[in-house]
BAMARGU-15673 format. One line per field, with one value per residue (C-alpha): x, y, z; residue number from 1; residue in one letter. Coordinates in nm, 2 decimals. Example, Ala and Ser with C-alpha at 12.3 -4.5 7.8 and 13.67 -1.06 7.14 Angstrom:
X	c(1.23|1.37);
Y	c(-0.45|-0.11);
Z	c(0.78|0.71);
n	c(1|2);
res	c(a|s);
% end
This chain:
X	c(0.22|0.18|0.51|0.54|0.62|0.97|1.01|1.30|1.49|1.46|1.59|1.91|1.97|2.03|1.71|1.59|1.23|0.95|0.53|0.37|-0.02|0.03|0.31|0.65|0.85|1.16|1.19|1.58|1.86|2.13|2.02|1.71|1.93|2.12|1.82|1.63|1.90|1.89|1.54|1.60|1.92|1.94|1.65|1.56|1.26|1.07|0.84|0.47|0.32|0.13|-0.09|-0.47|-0.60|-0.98|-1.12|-1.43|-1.61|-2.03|-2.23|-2.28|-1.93|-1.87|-2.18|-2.10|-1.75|-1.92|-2.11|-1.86|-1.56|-1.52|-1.33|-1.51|-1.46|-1.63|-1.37|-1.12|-1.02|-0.89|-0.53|-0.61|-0.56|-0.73|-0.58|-0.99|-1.10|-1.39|-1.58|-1.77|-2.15|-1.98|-1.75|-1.46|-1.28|-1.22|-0.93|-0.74|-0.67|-0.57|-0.87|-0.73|-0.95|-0.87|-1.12|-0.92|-0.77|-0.92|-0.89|-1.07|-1.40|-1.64|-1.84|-2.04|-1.85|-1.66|-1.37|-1.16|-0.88|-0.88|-0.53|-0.63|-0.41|-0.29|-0.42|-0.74|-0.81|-1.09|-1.24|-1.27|-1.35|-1.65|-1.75|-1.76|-1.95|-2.23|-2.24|-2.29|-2.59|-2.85|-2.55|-2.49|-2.09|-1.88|-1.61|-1.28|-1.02|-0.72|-0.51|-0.34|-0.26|-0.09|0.26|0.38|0.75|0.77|1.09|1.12|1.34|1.55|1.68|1.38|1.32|1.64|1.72|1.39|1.30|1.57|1.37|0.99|0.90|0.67|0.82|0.85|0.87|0.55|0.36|0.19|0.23|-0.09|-0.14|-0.01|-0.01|-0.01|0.24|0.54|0.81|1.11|1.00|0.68|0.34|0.06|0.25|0.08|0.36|0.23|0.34|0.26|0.45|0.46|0.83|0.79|1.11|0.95|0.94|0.73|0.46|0.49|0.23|0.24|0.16|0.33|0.46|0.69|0.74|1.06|1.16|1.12|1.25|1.58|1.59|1.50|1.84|2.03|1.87|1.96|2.32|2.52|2.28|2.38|2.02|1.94|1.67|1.48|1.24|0.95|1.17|1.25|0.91|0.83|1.04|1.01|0.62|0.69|0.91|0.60|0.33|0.14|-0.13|-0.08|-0.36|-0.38|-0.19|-0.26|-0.62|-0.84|-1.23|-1.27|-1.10|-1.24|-1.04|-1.13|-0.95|-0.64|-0.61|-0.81|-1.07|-0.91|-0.99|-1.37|-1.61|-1.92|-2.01|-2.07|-2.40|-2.34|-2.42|-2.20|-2.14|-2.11|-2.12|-2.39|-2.19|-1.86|-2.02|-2.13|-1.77|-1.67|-1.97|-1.89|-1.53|-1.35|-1.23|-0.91|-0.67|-0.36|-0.04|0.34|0.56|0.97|1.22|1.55|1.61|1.74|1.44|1.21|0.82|0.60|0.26|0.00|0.26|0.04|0.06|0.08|0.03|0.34|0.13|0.08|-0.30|-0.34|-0.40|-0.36|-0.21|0.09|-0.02|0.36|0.69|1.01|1.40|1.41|1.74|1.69|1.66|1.85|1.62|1.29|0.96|0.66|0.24|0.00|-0.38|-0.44|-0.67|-0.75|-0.63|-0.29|-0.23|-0.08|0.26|0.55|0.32|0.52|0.40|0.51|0.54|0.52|0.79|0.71|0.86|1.00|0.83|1.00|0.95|0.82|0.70|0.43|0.53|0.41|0.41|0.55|0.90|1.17|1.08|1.32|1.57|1.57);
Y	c(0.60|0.26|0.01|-0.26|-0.65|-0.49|-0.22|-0.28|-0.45|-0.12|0.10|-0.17|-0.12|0.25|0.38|0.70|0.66|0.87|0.90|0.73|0.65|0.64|0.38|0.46|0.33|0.32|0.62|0.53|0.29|0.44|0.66|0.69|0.64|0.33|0.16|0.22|0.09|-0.24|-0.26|-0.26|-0.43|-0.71|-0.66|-0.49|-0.54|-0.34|-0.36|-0.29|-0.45|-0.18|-0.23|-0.29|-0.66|-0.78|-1.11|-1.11|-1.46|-1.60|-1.71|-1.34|-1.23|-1.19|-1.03|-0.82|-0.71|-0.65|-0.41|-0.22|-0.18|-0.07|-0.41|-0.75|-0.97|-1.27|-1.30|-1.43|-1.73|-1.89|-1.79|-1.47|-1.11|-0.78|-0.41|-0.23|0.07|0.15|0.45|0.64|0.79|1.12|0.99|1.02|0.75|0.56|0.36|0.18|-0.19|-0.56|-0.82|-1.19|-1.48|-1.75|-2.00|-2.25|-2.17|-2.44|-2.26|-1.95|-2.11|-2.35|-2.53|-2.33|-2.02|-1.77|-1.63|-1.30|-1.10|-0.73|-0.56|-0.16|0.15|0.18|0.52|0.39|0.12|0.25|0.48|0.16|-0.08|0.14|0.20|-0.18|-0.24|0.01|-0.11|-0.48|-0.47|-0.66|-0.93|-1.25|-1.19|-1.21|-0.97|-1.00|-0.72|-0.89|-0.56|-0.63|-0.97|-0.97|-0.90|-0.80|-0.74|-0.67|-0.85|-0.68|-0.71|-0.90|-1.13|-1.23|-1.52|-1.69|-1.56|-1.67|-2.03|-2.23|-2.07|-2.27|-2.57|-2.35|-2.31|-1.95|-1.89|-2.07|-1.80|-1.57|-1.20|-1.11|-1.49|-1.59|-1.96|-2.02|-2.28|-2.29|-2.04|-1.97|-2.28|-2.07|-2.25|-2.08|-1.81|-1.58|-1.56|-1.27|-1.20|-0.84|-0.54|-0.13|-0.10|-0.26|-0.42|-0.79|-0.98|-1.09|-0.97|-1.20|-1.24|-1.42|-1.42|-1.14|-1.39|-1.51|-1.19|-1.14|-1.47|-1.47|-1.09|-1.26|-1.59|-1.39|-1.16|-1.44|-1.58|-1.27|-1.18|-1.29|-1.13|-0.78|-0.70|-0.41|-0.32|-0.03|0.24|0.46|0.66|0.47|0.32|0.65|0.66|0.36|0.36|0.68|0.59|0.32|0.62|0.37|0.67|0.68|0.73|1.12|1.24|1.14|0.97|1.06|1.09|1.38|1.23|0.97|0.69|0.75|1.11|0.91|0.66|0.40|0.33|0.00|-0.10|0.05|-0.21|-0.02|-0.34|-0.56|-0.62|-0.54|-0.19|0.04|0.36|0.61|0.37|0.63|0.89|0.72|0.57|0.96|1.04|0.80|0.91|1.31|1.27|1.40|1.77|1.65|1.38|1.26|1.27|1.21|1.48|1.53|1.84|1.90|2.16|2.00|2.14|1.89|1.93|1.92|1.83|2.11|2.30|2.50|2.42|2.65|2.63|2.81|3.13|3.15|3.02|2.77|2.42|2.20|2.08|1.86|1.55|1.39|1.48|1.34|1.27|1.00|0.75|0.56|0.89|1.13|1.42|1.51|1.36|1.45|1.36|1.59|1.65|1.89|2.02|1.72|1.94|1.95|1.57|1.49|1.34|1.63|1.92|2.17|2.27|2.49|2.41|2.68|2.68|3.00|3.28|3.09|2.88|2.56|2.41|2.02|1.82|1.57|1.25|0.89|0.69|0.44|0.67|0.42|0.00|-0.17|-0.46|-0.30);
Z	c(2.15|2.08|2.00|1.76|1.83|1.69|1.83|2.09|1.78|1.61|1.87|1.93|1.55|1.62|1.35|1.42|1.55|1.52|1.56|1.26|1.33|1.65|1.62|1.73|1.42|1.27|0.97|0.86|1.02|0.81|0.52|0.33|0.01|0.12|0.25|-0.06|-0.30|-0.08|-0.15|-0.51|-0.58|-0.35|-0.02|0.24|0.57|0.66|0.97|0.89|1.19|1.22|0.98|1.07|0.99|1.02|0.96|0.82|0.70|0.72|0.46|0.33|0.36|-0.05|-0.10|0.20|0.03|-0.28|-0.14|0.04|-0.18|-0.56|-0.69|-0.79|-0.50|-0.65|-0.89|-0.60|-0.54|-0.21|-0.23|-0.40|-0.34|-0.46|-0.44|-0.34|-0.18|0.02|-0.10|0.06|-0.02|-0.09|-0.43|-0.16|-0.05|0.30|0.27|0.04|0.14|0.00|0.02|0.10|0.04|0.29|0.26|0.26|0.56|0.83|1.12|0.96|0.84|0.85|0.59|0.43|0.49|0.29|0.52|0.42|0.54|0.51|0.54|0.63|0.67|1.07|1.05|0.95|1.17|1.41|1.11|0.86|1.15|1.24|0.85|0.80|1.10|0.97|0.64|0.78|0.89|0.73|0.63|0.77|0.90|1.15|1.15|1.38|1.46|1.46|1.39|1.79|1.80|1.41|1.31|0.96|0.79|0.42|0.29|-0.06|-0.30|-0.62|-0.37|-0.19|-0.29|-0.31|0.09|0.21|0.05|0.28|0.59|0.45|0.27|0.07|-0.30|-0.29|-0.65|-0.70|-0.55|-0.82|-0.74|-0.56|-0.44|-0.08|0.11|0.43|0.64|0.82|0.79|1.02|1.24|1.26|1.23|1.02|0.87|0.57|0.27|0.10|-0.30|-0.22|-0.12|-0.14|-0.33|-0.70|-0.66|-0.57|-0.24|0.01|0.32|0.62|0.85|1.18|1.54|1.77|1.99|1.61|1.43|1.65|1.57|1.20|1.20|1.36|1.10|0.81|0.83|0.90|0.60|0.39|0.53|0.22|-0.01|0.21|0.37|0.53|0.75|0.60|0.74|0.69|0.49|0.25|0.21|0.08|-0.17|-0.32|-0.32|-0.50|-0.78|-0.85|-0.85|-0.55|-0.36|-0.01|0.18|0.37|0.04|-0.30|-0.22|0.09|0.16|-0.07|-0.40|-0.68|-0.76|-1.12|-1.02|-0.84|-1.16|-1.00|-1.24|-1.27|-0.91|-0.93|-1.10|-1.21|-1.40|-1.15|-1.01|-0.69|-0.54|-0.35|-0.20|-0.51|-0.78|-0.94|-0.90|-1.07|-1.33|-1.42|-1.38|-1.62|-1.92|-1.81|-1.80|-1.45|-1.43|-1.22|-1.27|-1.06|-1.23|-1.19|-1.30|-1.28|-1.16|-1.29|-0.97|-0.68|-0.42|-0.37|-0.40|-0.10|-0.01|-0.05|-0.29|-0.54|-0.94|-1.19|-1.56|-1.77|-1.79|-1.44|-1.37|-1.10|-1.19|-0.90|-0.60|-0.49|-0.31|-0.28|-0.35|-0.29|-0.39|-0.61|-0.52|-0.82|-1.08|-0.93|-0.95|-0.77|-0.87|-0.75|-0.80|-0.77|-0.88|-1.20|-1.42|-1.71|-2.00|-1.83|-1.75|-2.07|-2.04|-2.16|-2.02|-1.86|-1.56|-1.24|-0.90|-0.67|-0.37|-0.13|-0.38|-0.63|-0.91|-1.01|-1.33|-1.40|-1.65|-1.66|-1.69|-1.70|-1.38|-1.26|-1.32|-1.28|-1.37|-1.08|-1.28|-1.60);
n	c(1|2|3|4|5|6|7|8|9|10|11|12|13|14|15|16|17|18|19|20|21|22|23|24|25|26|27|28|29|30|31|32|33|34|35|36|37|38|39|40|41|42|43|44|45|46|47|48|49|50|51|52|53|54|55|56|57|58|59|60|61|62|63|64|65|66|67|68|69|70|71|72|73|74|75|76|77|78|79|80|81|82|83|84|85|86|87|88|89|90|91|92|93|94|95|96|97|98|99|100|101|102|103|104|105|106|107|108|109|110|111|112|113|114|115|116|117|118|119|120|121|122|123|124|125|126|127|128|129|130|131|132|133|134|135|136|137|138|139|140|141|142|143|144|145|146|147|148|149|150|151|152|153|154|155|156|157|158|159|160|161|162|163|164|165|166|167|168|169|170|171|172|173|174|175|176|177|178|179|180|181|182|183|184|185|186|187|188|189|190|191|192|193|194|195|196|197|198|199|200|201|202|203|204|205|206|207|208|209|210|211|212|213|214|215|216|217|218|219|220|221|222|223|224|225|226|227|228|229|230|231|232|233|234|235|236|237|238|239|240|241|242|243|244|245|246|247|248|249|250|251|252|253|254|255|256|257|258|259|260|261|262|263|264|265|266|267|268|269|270|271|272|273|274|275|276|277|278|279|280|281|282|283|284|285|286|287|288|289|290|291|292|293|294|295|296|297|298|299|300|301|302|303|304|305|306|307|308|309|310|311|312|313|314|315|316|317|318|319|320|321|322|323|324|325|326|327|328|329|330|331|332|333|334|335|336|337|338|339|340|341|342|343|344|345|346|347|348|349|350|351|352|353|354|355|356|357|358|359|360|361|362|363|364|365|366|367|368|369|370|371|372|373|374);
res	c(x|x|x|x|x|x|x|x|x|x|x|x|x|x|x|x|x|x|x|x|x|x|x|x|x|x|x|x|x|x|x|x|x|x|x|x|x|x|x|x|x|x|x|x|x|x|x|x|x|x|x|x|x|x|x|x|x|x|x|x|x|x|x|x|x|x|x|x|x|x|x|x|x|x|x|x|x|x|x|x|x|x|x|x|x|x|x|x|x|x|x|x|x|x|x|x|x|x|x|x|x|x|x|x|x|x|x|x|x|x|x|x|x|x|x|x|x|x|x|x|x|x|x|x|x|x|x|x|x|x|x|x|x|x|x|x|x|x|x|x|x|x|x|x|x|x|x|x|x|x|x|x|x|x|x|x|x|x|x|x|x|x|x|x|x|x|x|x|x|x|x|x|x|x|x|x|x|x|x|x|x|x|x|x|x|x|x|x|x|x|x|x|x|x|x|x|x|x|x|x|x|x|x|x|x|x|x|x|x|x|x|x|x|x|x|x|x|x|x|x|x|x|x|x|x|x|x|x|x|x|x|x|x|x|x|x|x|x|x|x|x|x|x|x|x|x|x|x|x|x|x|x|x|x|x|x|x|x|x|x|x|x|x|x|x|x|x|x|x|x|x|x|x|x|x|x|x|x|x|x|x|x|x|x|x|x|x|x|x|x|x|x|x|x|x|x|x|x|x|x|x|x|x|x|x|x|x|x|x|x|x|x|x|x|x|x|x|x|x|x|x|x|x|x|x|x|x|x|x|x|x|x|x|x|x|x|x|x|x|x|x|x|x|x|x|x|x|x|x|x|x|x|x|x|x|x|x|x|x|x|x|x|x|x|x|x|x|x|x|x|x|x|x|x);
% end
């Protein structure tokens, strides 16, 4: 089991550790609960080093990209990020991931060149890394595995901003969400300050060398004591991506579904001129209509809905699958996501989720289910 850059800060924090792609991480410091209200009243870190991160740049690196994930990558600009996903030839998919353009990062590139970070799944890594490989052939790139040497905290949350910006001359508030710069930060040279995150509640992904994510880990919650941050786990990361309706690879999207299935028809680009793997198939997807669709849907009962739970309709036929399911901090009540039969994705459908011997009853509703500061 492999450890983190962080991982002896975690274990002197007291979290309760456990196996997560192979990573021994942190799942909860305190509770799930407390650690996701931190997140999104006032903020909360999370450490994501784990997280796979390739460097891929040459003269052909766009057109590359545009061949091998479903979003329009020519439509970036250095600075610039874009939520893809890498389909595969079978209308599945192979990861999700964020595409960073970094041409204007010196040290990346060279004239000429177009230069781009990919930030992969950790349980991904060696499966995407081997796709892209294969699908680079015939391109004029250079690709770089930088997954080892990279450290990453997510610092999420309302307060963000205002806890961070005395630790950087970079004006924080000037970044656009899904933009990032790159400078110093905690007395840290060529730093990646991120406008991204997994939680909805705002905030910040960090990137740096391992030998500084300790380092910045240390100056950030310094940085954030008055605001009352909290180191957060696994855990909640769960249920905060949750309450957004965010997919998480392995459970709500994985090699066998569409994103036109998962609600990501707004990531896949059939219009661009660029080819890629199942573009054919999704664009008959789209004429025909898919027979499945991902939705969000709520429990008054207390028990929670798991992963591979069936779903029923009212009268008893069955109409799906649960992908997640979880305890909602922010709600109160269990909320869940799951794949079902088109006719029954309509928001106020009553649905039932079936729990060993007993049937619990949902209802479909719109995601995200909570909108953090309002």
């Amino acid at each position: 089991m492999k450890n983190t850059p962080l991982t002896e800060k975690h274990i002197a924090l007291g979290a309760k550790m456990a196996e997560f792609a192979g990573y021994n991480m942190p799942i909860s410091y305190t509770t799930i609960s407390d650690e996701h209200h931190a997140v999104r009243q006032s903020i909360g870190v999370f450490d994501v080093s784990h997280m796979g991160e390739f460097i891929v740049r040459g003269k052909d690196a766009t057109a590359f990209l545009q061949s091998a994930t479903s979003n329009d990558v020519s439509k970036l600009t250095p600075g610039e990020i874009q939520y893809s996903c890498m389909p595969n030839k079978k209308g599945g998919i192979v990861d999700d991931l964020l595409v960073y353009r970094l041409d204007d990062v010196a040290e990346m590139t060279v004239d000429g060149e177009q230069s781009y970070m990919l930030v992969v799944n950790a349980s991904n890594e060696v499966k995407d890394w081997r796709w892209l490989k294969r699908l680079a052939r015939g391109f004029e790139v250079k690709m770089q595995n930088i997954s080892s040497k990279t450290g990453l905290i997510a610092v999420q949350g309302p307060k963000a901003v205002e806890a961070l910006q005395k630790l950087t001359d970079i004006d924080l508030k000037s970044i656009k969400y899904y933009n990032f710069r790159r400078g110093r930060f905690a007395s840290c040279n060529n730093v990646i300050v991120s406008a991204t995150g997994y939680t909805g509640s705002g905030g910040f992904e960090i990137y740096a060398k391992n030998k500084d994510i300790a380092k910045i880990w240390d100056k950030v919650f310094k940085a954030g004591a008055k605001f009352g941050i909290k180191p957060a786990g696994l855990g909640a990361r769960d249920t905060l991506r949750l309450e957004m309706g965010y997919c998480l690879y392995g459970n709500d999207i994985n090699d066998k579904t569409s994103p036109l299935e998962a609600g990501l028809g707004w990531i896949t680009k059939l219009g661009k001129a660029s080819d890629f793997p199942s573009k054919a198939r999704f664009q008959k997807q789209k004429a025909d209509g898919v027979k499945r669709k991902l939705v969000g849907f709520v429990l008054d009962e207390r028990r929670v809905p798991r992963h591979d739970y069936v779903i029923e309709s009212k009268r008893g036929a069955t109409i799906g699958v649960v992908t997640s399911g979880t305890h909602s901090p922010t709600m109160d009540k269990p909320i869940g996501t799951g794949y079902v039969k088109t006719k029954y994705a309509e928001p106020g459908t009553k649905i039932m989720i079936v729990a060993g011997s007993k049937k619990l009853e949902a209802v479909v509703t719109k995601i995200p289910f909570v909108t953090p500061g309002v």
